[in-house]
N, C-alpha and C positions, 0 to 999 in steps of 0.2 A: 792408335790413339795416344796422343800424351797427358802424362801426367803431370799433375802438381808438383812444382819445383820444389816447392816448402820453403819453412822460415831457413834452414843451411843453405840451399842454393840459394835464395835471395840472397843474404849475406854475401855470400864470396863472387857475388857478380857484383858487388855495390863498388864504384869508386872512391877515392880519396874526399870529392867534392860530396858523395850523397853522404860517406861517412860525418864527414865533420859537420855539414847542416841538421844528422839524425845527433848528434851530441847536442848541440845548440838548440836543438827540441825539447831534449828531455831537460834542461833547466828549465823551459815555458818563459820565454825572455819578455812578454807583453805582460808576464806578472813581475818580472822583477823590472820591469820598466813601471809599473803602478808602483813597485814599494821606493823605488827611488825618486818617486815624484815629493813623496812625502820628507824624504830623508833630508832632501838638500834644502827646503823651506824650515828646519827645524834646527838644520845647525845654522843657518844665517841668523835665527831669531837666538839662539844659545851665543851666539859671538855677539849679537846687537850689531851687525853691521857682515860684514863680507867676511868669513871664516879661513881664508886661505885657500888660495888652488890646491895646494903641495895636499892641504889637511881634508880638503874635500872631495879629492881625485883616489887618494888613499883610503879613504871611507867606502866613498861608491864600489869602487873593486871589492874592499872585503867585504861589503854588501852584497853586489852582486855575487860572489863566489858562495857566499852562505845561502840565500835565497837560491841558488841553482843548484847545490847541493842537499836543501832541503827537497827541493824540485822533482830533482831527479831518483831518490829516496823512494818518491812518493811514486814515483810512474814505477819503478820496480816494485814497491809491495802492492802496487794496483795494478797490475798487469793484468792477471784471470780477471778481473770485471771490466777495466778497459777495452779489451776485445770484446767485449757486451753488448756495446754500446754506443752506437753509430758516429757519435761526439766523438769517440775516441779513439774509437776504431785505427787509425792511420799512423799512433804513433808509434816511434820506434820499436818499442820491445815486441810491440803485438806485430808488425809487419817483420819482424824480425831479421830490422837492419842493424840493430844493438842488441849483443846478448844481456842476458841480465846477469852475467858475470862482466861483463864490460861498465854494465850504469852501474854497478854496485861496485865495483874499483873506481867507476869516475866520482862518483856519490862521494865517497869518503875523502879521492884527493881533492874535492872541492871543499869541502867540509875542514879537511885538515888545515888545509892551504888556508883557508877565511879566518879560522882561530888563530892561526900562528900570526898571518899578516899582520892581525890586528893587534896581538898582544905587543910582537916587535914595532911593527912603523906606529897604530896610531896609541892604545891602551890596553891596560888590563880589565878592565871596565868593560870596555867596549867587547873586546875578545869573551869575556865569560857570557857576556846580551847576546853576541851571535853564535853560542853555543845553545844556548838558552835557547834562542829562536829556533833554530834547525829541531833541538829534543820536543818543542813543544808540536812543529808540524807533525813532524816525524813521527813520532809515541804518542803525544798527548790526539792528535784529530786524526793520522793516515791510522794508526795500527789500534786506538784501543776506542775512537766515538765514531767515528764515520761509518763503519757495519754494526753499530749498538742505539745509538741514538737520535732522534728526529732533530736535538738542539744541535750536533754534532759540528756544523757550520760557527756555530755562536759563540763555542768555548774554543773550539780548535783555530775559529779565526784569529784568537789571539796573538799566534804569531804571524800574522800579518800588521802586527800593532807594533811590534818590535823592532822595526828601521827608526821609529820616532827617538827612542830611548838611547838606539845605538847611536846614529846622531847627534842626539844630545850631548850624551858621555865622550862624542868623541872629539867634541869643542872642552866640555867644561871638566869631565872626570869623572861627573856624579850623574845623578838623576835626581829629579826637583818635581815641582810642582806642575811646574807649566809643561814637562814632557808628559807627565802623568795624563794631564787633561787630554791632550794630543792622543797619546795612546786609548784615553776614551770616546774621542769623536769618531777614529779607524775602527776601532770596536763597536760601534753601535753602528757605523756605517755598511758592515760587512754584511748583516744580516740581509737593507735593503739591497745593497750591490748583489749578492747569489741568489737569492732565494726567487727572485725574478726568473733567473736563467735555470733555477735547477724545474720551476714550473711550466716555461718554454718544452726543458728535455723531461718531465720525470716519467715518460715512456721507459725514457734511457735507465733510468736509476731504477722504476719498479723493476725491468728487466734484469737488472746486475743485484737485485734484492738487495741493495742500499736505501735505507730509511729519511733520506730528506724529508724534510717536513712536508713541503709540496705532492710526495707519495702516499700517506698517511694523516693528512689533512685535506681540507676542503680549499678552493682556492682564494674563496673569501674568507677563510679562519689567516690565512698564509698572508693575504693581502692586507690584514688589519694588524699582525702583527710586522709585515711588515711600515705601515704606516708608524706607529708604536715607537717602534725603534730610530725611524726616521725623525721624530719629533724629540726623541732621545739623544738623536746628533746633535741636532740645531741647538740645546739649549747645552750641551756639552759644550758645543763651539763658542755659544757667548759667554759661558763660563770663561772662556781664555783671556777676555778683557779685562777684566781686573786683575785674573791669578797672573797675569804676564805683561800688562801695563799696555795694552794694546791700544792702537788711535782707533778715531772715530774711524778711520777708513775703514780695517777689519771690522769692524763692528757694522757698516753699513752692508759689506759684503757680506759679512756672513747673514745678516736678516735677509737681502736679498736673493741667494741663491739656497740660504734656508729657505723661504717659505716658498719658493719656485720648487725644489725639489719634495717638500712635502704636499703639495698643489698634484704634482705626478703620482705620488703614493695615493691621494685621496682619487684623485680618479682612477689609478688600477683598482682601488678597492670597489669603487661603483658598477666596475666592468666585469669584475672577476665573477659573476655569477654565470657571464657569457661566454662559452669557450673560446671562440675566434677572439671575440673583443681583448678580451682577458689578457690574451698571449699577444696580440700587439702590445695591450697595453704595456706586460711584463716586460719585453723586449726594451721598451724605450725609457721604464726606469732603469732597465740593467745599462742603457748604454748613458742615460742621462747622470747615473750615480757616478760615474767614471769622468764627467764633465763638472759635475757638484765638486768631487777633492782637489780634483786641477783647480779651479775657479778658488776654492777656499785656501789650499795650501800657495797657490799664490800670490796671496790676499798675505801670508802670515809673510812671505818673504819680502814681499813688500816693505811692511808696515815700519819694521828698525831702521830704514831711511828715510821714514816721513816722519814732522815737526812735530811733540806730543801737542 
């Protein structure tokens, strides 16, 4: 009879090509593809027009290295509950195609590499935001909320909000007003964006004894606050009209796919008392949230080439 090969024999059977696609994993590239949706519509609106390739190409990288080093951070101290949990079951460290002495040397040269880049090509500004962001995933939501608290998504999401800033700073040097508001539309966005999906999986999370709200709430307490927060975006986001001199255009857009996405939050919450119902419904805010920031941060990148 044979036996289980285990995580060491997987490993030294994996080629060059499985290796390097299990690295590109553990950054989570479909999230750092969400936070640079955000980043490059905010330094076009900080320059008032087209910010420079040279300054926008150097951004995104030390973006992307910091967001993938937070990433990867984060699948290493989450490793024992990832393997929990069907969601996550596949990734690297738990298939054990990456040791976790590997993501934790890659963790850091990504980390290093994103603060140095940034200090050298774009700022110092910029370089201390993405250090900032990596400590806030890292320590503030992987290691000290997310096994403690049912908000843990709300405050930890925070740095998710930190591409807008770094962005910003890395046109102008500072941070203002109108990156601020920005940082609070991602931020009140976040709660609708997860808390759908964590009510999809919270099989997954009661299993790994993680307290997401959707575990230890009802799904219509979750679906109301997720409405809440959604109506908490939309007026964040016309907040940006005056703080940032913004056209009628934005402003049309944003009422428009504001009240579309808060339309999808009132009908999860109608639903949410049905378990079937419910989890379609959750499902198609979690994927319609992801169509609301494209739709709006488009709208912002727009708008500095349209006539006031």
């Amino acid at each position: 009879m044979r036996s289980d090969p285990g995580p060491a024999a997987t490993r030294g059977a994996t080629g060059p090509g499985t290796k390097v696609r299990a690295y590109v994993a553990l950054t989570k590239p479909r999230i750092i593809e969400l936070l640079l949706i955000t980043t490059i519509p905010t330094m076009i609106l900080a320059a008032d027009g087209w910010p420079g390739l040279g300054l926008l190409c150097a951004t995104l990288l030390g973006g992307a290295a910091a967001a993938g080093s937070a990433n990867t951070f984060n699948m290493y101290l989450d490793r024992d509950i990832d393997k929990l949990m069907n969601r996550t079951k596949q990734r690297p460290l738990v298939t054990g195609v990456v040791s976790p002495r590997e993501a934790l040397v890659f963790a850091f040269v990504l980390g290093a590499f994103a603060v140095a880049w940034f200090a050298v090509v774009v700022n110092p500004v910029s370089a201390w935001l993405a250090l900032g962001a990596i400590a806030l995933y890292v320590v503030g939501y992987t290691m000290l909320l997310k096994r403690r608290t049912s908000q843990n998504i709300v405050w930890g999401g925070a740095a998710g909000c930190m591409p807008v800033l770094i962005g910003w700073s890395a046109v102008t040097g500072t941070v203002g007003w109108a990156p601020l508001v920005l940082f609070g539309i991602v931020f009140f966005w976040t709660p609708p964006h997860y808390w759908p999906l964590s009510m999809r999986f919270k099989k997954d999370y009661a299993r790994a004894d993680v307290p997401m709200l959707p575990v230890v709430s009802s799904d219509a307490k979750v679906a109301g606050q997720i409405t809440a927060y959604a109506v908490a975006m939309v007026a964040c986001s016309l907040l940006l009209v005056p703080v940032a001199h913004m056209t009628w255009v934005y402003a049309a857009v944003a009422v428009a796919v504001g009240a579309w996405f808060v339309g999808m939050c009132v009908q999860l919450l109608r639903r949410a008392r049905h378990p079937e119902r419910g989890k379609l419904a959750a499902m198609k805010v979690f994927h319609y949230s992801i169509t609301y920031l494209t739709v709006l941060f488009v709208a912002v990148a727009v708008d500095p080439f349209l006539p006031l």
